[in-house]
N, C-alpha and C positions, 0 to 999 in steps of 0.2 A: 371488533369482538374483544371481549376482555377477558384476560387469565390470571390466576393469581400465581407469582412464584415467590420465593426467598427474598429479599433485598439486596443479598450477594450475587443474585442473578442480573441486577439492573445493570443498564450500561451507563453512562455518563449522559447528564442531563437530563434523564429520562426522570419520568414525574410516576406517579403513581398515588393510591389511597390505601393505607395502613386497615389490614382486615384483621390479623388476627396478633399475637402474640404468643408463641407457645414452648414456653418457659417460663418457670415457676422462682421459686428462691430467690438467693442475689441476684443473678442476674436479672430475672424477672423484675426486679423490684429496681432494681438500677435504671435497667429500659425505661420502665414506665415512670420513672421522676424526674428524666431528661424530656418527658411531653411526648414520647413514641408510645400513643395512645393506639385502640381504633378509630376509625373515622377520621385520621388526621392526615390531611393532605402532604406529600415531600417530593422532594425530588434532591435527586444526586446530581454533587457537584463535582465529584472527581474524585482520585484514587492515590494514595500514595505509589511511588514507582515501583516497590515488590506491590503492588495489588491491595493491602493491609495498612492500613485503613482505612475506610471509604467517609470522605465529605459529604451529610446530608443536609439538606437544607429543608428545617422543625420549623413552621410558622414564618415567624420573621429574624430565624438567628442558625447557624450552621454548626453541626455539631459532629465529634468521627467518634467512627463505632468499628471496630475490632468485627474482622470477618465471624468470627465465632460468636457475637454478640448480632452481628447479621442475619447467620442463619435461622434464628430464631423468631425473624420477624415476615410475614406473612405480607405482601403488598400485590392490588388487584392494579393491575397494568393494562394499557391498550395495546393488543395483539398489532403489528403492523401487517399490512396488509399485502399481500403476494404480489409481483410488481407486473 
């Protein structure tokens, strides 16, 4: 099953598909000229040690994004499954 959360939600390694974006202005516009489109496949690669900033991995290159530039980004995840 699949849910959509935050990107500051993910955990490490975890993959996901970028749905939506929802922030406007700088930021908005910053997001979306590093490639953090819709429809674009990523996954996280890891976290600095306070948590801020999180390693994604955009296509074929890895880039960090500032938790508050996280929250803003919308990714449809695969729910794990109850064990």
């Amino acid at each position: 099953m699949k849910r959509v959360i935050k990107m500051r939600q993910m955990s490490d390694n975890q993959e996901g598909v970028i749905r939506k974006i929802s922030t406007t202005g700088e930021i908005g516009r910053r997001i979306r000229e590093m490639g953090i489109v819709p429809d674009t496949p990523i996954q996280i690669q890891g976290r600095a040690p306070l948590k801020d900033p999180v390693a994604v991995k955009v296509r074929d290159y890895v880039l960090t994004l500032r938790n508050n530039e996280a929250d803003h980004i919308l990714v449809e995840v695969e729910e794990d499954e109850p064990a």
